[in-house]
C-alpha positions as CSV (number, residue, x, y, z in Angstrom):
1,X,26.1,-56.6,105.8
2,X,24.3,-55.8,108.7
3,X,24.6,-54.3,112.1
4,X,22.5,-54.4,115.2
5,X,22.6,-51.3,117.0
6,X,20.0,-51.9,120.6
7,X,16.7,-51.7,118.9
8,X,17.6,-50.5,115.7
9,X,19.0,-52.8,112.3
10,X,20.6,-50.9,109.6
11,X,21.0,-53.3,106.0
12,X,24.1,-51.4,104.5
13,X,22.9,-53.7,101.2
14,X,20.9,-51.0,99.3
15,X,23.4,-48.5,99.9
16,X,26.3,-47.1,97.4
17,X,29.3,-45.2,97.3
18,X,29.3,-43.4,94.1
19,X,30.1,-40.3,92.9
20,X,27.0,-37.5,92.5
21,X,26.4,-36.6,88.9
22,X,27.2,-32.9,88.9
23,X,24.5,-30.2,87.2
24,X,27.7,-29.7,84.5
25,X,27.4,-33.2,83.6
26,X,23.6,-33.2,83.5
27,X,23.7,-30.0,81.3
28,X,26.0,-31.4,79.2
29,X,24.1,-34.1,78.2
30,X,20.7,-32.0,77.5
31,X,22.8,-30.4,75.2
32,X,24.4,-33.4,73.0
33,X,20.5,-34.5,73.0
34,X,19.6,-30.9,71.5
35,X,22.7,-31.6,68.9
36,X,21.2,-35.4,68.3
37,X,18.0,-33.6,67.3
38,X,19.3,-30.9,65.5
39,X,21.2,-33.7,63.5
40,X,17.9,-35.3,62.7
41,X,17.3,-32.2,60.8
42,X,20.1,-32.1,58.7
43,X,20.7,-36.4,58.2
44,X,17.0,-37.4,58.3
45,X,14.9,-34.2,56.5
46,X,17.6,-32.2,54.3
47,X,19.8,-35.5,53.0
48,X,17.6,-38.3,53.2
49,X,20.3,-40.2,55.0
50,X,17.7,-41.9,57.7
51,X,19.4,-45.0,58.4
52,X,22.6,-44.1,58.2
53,X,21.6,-41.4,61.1
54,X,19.5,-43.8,63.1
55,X,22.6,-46.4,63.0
56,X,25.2,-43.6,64.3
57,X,23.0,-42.0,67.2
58,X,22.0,-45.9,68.5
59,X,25.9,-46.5,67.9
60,X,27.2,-43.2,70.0
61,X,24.6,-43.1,72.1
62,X,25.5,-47.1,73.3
63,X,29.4,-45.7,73.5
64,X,28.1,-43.5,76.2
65,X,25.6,-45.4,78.0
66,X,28.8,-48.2,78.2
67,X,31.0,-45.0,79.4
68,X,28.6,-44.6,82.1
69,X,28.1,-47.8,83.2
70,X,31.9,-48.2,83.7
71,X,32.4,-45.5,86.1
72,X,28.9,-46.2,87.7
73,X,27.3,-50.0,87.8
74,X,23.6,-48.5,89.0
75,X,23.4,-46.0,85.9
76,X,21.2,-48.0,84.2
77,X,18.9,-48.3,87.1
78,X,19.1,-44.5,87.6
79,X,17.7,-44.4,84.3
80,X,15.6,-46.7,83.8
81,X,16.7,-49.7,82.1
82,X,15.2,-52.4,84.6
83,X,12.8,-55.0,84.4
84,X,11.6,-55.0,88.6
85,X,9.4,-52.6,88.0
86,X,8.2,-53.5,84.6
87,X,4.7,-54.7,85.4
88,X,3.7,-51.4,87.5
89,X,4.7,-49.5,84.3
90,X,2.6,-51.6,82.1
91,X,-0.5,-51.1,83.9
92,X,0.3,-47.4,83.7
93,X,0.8,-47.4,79.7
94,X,-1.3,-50.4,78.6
95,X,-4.8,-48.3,78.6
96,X,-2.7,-45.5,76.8
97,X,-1.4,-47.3,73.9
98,X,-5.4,-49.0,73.6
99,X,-6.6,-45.7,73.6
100,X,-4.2,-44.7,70.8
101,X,-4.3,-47.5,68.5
102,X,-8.0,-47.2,68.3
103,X,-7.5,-43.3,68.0
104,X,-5.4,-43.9,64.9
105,X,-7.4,-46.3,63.4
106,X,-10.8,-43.9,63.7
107,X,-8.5,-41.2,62.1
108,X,-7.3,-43.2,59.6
109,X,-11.0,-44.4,58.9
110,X,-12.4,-40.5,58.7
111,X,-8.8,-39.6,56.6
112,X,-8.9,-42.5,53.9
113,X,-5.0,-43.0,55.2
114,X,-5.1,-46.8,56.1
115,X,-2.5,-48.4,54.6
116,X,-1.9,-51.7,57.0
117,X,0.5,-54.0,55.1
118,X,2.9,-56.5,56.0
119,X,5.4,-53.8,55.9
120,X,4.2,-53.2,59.4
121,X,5.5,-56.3,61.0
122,X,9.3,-55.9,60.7
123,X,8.8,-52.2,62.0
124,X,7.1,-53.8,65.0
125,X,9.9,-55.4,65.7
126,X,12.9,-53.7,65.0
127,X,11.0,-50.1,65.8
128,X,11.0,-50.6,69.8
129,X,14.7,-50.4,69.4
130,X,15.1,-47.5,68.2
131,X,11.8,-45.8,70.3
132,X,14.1,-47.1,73.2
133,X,17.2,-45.2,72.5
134,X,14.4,-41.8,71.7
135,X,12.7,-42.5,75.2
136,X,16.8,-42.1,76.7
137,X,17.3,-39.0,75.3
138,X,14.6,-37.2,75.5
139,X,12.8,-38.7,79.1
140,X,15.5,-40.2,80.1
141,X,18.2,-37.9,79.9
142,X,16.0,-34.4,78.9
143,X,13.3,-34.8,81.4
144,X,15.3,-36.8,84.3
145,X,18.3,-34.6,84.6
146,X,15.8,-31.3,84.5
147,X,14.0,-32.6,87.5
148,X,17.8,-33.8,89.6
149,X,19.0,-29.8,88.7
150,X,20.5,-29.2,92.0
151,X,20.9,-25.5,90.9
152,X,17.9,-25.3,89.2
153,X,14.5,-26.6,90.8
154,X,11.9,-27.1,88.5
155,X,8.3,-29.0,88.9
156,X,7.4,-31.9,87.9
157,X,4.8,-30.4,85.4
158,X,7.3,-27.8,84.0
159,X,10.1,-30.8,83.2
160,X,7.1,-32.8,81.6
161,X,5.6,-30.0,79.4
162,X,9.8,-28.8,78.2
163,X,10.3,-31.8,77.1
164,X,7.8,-32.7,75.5
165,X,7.8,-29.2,73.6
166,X,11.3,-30.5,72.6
167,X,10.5,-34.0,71.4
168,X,7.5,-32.3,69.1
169,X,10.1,-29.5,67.7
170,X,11.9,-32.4,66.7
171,X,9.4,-34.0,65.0
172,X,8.9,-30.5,62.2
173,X,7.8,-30.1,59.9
174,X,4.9,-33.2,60.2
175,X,1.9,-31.4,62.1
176,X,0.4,-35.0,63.0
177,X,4.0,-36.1,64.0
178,X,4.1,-33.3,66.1
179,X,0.6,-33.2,67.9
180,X,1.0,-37.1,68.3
181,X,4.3,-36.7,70.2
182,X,3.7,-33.6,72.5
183,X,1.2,-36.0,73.7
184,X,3.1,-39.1,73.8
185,X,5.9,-37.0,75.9
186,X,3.7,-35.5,77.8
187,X,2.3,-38.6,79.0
188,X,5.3,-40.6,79.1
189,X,6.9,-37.3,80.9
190,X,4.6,-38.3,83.9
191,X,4.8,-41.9,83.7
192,X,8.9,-42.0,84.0
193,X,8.9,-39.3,87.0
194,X,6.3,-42.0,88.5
195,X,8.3,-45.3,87.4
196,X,11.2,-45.0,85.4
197,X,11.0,-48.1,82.8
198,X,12.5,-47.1,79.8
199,X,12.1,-50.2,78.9
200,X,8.1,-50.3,78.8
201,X,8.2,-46.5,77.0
202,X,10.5,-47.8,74.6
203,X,8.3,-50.6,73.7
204,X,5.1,-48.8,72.7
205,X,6.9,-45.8,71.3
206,X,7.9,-48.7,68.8
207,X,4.7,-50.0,68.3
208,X,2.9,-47.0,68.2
209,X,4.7,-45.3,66.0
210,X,4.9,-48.1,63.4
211,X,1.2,-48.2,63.6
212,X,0.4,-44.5,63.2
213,X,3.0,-44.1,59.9
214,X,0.6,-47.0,58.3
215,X,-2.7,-45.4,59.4
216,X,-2.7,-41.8,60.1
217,X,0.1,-40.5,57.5
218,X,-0.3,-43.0,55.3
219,X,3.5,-43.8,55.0
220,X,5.3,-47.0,54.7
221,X,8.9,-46.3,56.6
222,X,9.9,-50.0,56.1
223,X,9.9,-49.4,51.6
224,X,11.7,-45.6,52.3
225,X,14.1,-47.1,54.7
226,X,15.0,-50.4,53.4
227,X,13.5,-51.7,50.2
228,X,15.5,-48.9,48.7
229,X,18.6,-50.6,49.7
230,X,17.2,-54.1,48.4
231,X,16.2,-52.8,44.4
């Protein structure tokens, strides 16, 4: 729809009627993404349930992203699940994850902790999935509502370095785990505030961290996880 006022043409297209989110809202959902860590803490370290967790948080999680997109089509948008942008995003992550994989492999060299086997592949796949839904909650939802705070104002660089203080502290008791994500969120921290692509974040928080369990801690997830289920 457009109108022609003299000189001037205003495109009504790009613009929506929707309903602000409210700082109560936003607050709100920091919080259930504190709980979702705290749960990791009691599912994931004290009772070994991993997948069981993992399932549950994508499953509730999904409930509320659908909630949300119910009462507000562009949510997704807001957040950062789009593909128009995808390429920009790319170029601004693409270096990063080179930089990183030959990082872990040099570590992994000086540490004696390579253990690249074909257990890899199925966590490169199924991985991004769940690096996805982590990228939501904590830059999605952690370090996007912090920097919308109507009540609050924060910078750009406080937002960045809170959350990624939070998505290390998740990641206790693992000292590698949590150097190695402080600096993933602090990089991805910038990257979303600059173009929000959750997508693209999601992606090589997948790979990445499938590759640094089978070099730098000399785990294999995909035995722990699932072969357990299969014996």
């Amino acid at each position: 729809m457009k109108v022609k006022l003299t000189k001037y043409l205003i495109d009504f297209s790009n613009y929506r009627l929707t309903r602000p989110i409210s700082d109560k809202v936003r607050l709100l959902e920091i919080i259930a993404v504190a709980l979702t860590g705290a749960g990791k803490f009691i599912f994931m370290d004290y009772l070994n349930w991993r997948l069981p967790f993992v399932v549950s948080a994508i499953l509730a999680w999904s409930i509320y992203v659908y909630y949300r997109y119910k009462k507000d089509k562009h949510v997704l948008k807001d957040w950062g699940f789009r593909c128009d942008n995808f390429k920009k995003a790319l170029k601004l992550v693409l270096p990063f994850g080179v930089i990183s994989v030959i990082s872990f492999i040099v570590i992994g060299l000086v540490q004696g902790t390579l253990n690249l086997t074909w257990h890899v592949l199925p966590l490169l796949i199924t991985y991004p999935i769940w690096g996805t839904v982590q990228q939501f909650l904590t830059i999605g939802l952690v370090a996007g509502n912090l920097s919308t705070l109507k009540s609050i104002k924060l910078k750009n660089g406080l937002v960045v370095l809170l959350t990624a203080i939070l998505f290390s502290v998740v990641h206790y008791p693992s000292v590698w785990l949590m150097i190695a994500t402080f600096i993933l969120a602090l990089f991805y921290g910038y990257v979303y505030l600059k173009v929000k692509n959750l997508y693209v974040l999601g992606l090589f928080h997948g790979w990445l961290g499938a590759l640094f369990y089978y070099t730098v801690l000399n785990q294999d997830p995909f035995a722990d996880i699932f072969l357990k289920f299969l014996n």
